[in-house]
C-alpha positions, -999 to +999 in steps of 0.1 A: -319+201+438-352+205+465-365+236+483-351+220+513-316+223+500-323+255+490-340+267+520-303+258+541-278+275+515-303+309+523-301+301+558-268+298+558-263+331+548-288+347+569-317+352+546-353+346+555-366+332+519-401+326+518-419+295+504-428+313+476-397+325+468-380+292+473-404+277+449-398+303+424-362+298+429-366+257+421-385+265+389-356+289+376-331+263+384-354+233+369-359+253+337-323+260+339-305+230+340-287+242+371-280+214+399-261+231+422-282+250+453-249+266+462-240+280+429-275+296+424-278+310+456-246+325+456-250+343+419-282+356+435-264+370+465-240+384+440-270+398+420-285+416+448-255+433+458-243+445+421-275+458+417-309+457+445-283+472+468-284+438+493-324+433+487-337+403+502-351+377+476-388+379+457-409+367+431-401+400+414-366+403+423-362+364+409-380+373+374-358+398+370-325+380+377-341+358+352-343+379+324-312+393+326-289+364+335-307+334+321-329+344+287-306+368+277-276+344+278-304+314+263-311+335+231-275+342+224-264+306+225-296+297+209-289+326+177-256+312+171-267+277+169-293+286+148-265+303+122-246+272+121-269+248+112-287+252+084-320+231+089-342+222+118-334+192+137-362+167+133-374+141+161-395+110+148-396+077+147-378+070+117-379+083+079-415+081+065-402+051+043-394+031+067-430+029+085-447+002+068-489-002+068-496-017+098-481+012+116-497+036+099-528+020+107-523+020+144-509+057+147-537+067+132-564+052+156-547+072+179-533+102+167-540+130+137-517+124+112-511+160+092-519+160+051-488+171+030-506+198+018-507+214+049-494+249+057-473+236+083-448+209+069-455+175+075-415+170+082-419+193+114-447+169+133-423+145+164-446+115+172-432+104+205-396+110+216-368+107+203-353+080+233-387+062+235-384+026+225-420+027+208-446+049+200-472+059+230-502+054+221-514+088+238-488+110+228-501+140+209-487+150+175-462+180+183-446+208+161-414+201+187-398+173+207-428+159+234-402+151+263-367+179+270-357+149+296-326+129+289-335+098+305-371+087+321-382+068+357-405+046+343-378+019+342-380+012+373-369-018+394-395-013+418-428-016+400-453-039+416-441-036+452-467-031+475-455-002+497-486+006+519-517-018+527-550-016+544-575-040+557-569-078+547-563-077+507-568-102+480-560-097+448-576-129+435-609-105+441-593-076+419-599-107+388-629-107+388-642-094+356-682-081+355-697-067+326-706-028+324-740-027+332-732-043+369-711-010+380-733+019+382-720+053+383-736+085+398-733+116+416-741+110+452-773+133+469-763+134+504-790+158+524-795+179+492-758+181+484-755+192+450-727+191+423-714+214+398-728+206+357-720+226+328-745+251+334-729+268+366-715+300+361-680+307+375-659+338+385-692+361+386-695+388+414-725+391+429-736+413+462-744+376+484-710+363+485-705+377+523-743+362+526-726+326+519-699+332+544-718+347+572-747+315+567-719+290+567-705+305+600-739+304+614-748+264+605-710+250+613-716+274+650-749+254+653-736+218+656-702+227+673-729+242+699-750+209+696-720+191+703-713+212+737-741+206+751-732+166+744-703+159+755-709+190+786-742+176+793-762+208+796-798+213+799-802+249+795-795+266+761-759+283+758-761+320+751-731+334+726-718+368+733-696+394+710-659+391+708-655+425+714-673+432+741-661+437+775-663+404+794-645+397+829-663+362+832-661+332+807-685+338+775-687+318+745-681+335+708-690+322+674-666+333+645-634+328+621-600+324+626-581+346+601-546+361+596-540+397+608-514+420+607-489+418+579-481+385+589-480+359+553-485+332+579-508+324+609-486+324+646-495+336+680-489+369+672-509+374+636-539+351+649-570+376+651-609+360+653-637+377+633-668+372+654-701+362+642-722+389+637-747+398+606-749+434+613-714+448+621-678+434+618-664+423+650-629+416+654-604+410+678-565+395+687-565+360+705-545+351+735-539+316+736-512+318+768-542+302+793-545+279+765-541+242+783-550+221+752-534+218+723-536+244+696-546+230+660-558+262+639-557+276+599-569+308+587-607+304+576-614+278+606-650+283+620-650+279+661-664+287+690-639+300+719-648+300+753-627+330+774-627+370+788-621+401+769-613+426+798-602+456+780-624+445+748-596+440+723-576+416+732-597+378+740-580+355+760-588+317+750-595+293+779-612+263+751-616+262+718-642+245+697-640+228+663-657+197+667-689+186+653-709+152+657-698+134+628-727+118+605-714+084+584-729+076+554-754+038+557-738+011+542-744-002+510-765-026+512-774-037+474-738-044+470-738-083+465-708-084+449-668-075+452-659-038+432-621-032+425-606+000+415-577+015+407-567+052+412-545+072+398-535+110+409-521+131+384-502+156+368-500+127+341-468+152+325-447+176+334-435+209+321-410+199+304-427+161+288-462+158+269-450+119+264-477+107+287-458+072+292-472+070+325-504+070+322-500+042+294-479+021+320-510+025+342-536+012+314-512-015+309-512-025+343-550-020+339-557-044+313-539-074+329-555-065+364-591-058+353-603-035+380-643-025+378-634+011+382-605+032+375-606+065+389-578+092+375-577+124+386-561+156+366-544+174+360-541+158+323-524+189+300-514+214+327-517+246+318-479+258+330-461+229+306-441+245+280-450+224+250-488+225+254-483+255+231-466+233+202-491+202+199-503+202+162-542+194+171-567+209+196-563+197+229-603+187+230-601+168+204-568+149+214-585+146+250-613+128+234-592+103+212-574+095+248-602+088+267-617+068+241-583+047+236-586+044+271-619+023+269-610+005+240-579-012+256-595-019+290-630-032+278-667-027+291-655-042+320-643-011+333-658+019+341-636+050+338-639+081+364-620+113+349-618+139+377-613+173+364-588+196+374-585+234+376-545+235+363-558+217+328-555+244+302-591+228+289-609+236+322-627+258+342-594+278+355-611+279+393-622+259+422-648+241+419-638+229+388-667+215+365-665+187+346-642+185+315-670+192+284-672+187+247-688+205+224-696+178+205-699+144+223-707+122+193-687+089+195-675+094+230-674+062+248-703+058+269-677+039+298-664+070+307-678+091+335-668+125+335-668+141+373-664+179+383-640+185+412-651+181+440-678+155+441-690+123+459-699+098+432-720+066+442-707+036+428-734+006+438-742+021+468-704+033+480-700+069+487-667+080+471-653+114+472-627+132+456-605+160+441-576+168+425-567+198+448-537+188+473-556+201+503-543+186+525-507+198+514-520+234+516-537+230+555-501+216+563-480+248+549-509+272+567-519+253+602-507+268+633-498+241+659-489+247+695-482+218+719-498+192+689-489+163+685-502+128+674-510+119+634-508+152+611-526+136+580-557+127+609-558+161+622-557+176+585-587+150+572-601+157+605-602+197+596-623+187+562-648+168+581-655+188+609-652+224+586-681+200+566-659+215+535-635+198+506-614+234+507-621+250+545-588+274+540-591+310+536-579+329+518-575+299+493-540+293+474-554+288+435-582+304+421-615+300+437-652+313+431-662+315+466-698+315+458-693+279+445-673+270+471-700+273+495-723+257+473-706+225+455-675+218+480-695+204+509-696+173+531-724+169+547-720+134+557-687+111+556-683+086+526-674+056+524-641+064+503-622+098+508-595+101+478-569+132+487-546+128+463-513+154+476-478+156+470-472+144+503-460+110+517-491+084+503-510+065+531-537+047+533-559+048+568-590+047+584-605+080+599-636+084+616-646+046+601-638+062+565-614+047+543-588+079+531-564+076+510-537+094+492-526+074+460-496+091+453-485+105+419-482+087+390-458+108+375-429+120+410-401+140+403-385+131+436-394+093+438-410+063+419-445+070+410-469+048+427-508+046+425-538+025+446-559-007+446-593-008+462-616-038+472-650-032+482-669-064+499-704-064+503-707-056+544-712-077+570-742-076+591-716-069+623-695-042+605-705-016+634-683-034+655-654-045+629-654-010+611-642-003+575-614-024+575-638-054+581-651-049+544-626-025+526-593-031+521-563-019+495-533-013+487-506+016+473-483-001+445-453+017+427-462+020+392 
């Protein structure tokens, strides 16, 4: 069962389901059990016509069907179960009796073990699952069953194959164990960047935000000008001109590409350009039929268009602009030694499993590997899972008891990078997302880094950045291509470096703070490292002489999880000429 399969049975019957609603649709049948496309799509068919009158399929439509089909039948089956049996069916390990000292001992380094005294009864609590073959160390203590899945992935025949590598790796460097105080960790200043703390207020409306939009415009218009005059070899100054004023010869325009009309999705027809201009909005529809170059656009792309506006509402593109002169980062040159690392990309569960066994496959694989670094980023206790409402302890305080199991297994020769994530139901619900806190941070390990989302951290000199949002995922569903070809993931990167932002799409698809957005999602200059972890096909390439990479999940529904391996040597004098790949290399291993 995919959206794909979906998408056909719908298509089949000539209905035009949007992505959203095929989305919707996979969650029903996930939550559901229900593994037939076919089956579903015909009881919805059936639904409509008993009683929307034939209504096309929505969100709303969808819930709907839901409650009256699915819940209704659910508590039925569920109220005469309960009536036959006459006491709750318990998941554990094993009878109480039966768990002798030492295990006691180690649960409780890991886990909050309830008093008998409680209100809640102590008989109720499910350590683990009950088809686990031994307690996880970082499974939470749960008033029901952790995991609703029969059968897991993480038996898989494939770990350890290498299924993607870069640059010439060694893994005999990935052994080489250094102490803590080699590897240091810090948020990277790049031309005044700055990065969300805990003091940043989020979700606040304030009278500037247009301010931040309309100065953004401005600087990106400024070096896609500086970048004309380049490559067009101009000595006189180029004058910009309104895009809605009436123009028979070719003028250039400064704006946005946005969205118009009804349209849910940028094409030829909805593709309308706000122009640049602090005083008065200027809009206008683009023609893009004398368009000889290929088209690569998404709604909230900054440009400048070269063409004529004849009757003033309608501008015909001749060239488009998007390009700026790309800044790298200088190499780092106090790094004497080889760094490893090891990235992971969550969601580390899913709705329907709080087990976390893949996280601890990864710390296993951790602890005989040895990396420096090991970067994970969240979504750790996602906010949509159905259990996170049944653990028996705070999630804070489980959090911390993770992390800090975390650097007890792997050592002080590892420094650990959490990423946060705006789906965590222990985060800042918006992007940018600031760094996971605690309101108490006595006894947390002081090998753990905790990093907001986005950032660019510098590890000894290497400019990594990061997030957890799957941009590049989102630019993919929203782009509008005409004529394009060549590498999609390039062109999408591409977008993020020459937009100068981790999240250039507008509107946004999750919960944003634009204000912040303008403030703490920049990139002013290319790193070293560009991790954009997505739930698209993982790769591992060089772009603009910047090593990007998307790790995978750990946890796939579709496929085997996989994560990445990193080497860092220290430069060579003649890198210029060699690029990345001449002192960078890794690899993207199934887990």
């Amino acid at each position: 069962m995919n959206i794909e399969g979906l998408r056909e049975q719908f298509d089949d019957l000539g209905v035009d389901a949007t992505e959203e609603v095929l989305e919707r649709c996979l969650e029903i049948c996930k939550t559901y059990d229900l593994d037939d496309a076919a089956e579903f799509v015909e009881k919805w068919m059936a639904y409509s016509i008993s009683n929307l009158n034939g209504a096309e399929p929505t969100v709303e439509y969808l819930n709907e069907m839901e409650n009256k089909q699915y819940k209704n039948v659910q508590r039925k089956v569920l109220k005469r179960s309960s009536q036959k049996e006459s006491r709750l069916k318990i998941y554990n390990r094993g009878n109480d009796d039966e768990m002798n000292e030492e295990e006691n001992e180690l649960l409780g380094s890991y886990v909050t073990l309830t008093p008998k005294n409680d209100k809640k009864s102590a008989s109720r609590l499910h350590i683990g699952t009950p088809d686990m073959k031994s307690t996880n160390t970082f499974s939470p203590v749960s008033y029901s069953p952790l995991t609703t899945t029969k059968r897991s992935r993480i038996e898989s025949g494939k770990t350890g194959n290498v299924v993607c590598t870069f640059g010439n790796f060694s893994s005999t460097a990935s052994n080489i164990v250094k102490s803590s105080e080699t590897v240091t960790i810090s948020l990277a200043n790049l031309y005044g960047t700055q990065w969300m703390d805990d003091k940043v207020k989020f979700m606040t409306t304030s009278m500037n935000d247009g301010q931040y939009v309309t100065e953004r415009i401005f600087k990106l218009g400024h070096e896609f000008l500086r970048k004309i005059v380049v490559d067009e070899k101009l000595n006189d100054q180029i004058t910009l001109s309104h895009c809605d004023e009436l123009s028979q010869d070719n003028v250039k325009c400064l704006g946005k590409i946005v969205c118009g009309g009804r349209s849910e999705k940028l094409d030829q027809k909805s593709c309308t350009f706000i122009g640049f201009d602090e005083n008065k909005l200027r809009i206008t529809q683009l023609d893009m039929t004398r368009l000889k170059t290929p088209v690569n656009i998404f709604p909230g792309q900054v440009c400048v268009l070269d063409g004529t506006n004849p009757r003033g509402k309608n501008f015909t593109i001749t060239e488009l602009h998007a390009e700026r002169i790309l800044e790298n980062c200088t190499y780092p040159s106090r790094l004497t030694e080889p760094l490893s690392f090891v990235i992971g990309s969550g969601p580390f569960t899913s709705d329907d499993n709080l087990s976390f066994e893949y996280l601890d496959k990864l710390i296993e694989n951790c602890q005989n590997n040895k990396p420096d670094v090991l970067i994970l980023t969240g979504a750790f206790f996602n906010a949509k899972s159905k259990l996170i409402f049944d653990l028996a302890t705070e999630v804070d305080e489980h959090f911390r008891k993770m992390l800090n199991s975390m650097s007890d297994k792997l050592g002080d020769g590892t420094k650990i990078v959490i990423v946060a994530s705006h789906d965590d139901i222990n985060s800042s619900a918006c992007f940018p997302t600031r760094s996971y806190g605690f309101s108490n941070k006595k006894g947390f390990s002081n090998n753990i880094f905790l990093a907001p989302d986005p950032c660019i951290l510098n590890v000894n000199g290497i400019k990594i950045a990061m997030t957890s949002v799957d941009v590049t995922k989102h630019l993919a569903d929203s782009e509008f291509c005409m004529n394009a070809g060549g590498d999609k993931i390039r062109r999408y990167i591409n977008y993020l470096f020459h937009q100068k932002s981790f999240y250039p799409l507008f509107p946004p698809k999750m919960p944003t703070d634009i204000r912040l957005l303008h403030e703490y999602a920049t990139i002013n200059e290319i790193p070293h490292i560009f991790i954009a972890p997505s739930d698209m096909k993982y790769y591992m390439r060089d772009f603009n002489n910047c090593l990007c990479l998307n790790p995978g999940r750990i946890k796939n529904e579709n496929s085997d999880g996989t994560f990445a391996r990193v080497i860092v040597q220290p430069p060579p004098r003649e890198n210029n000429v060699k690029g990345i790949s001449s002192w960078i290399s890794g690899q993207i291993v199934y887990l």
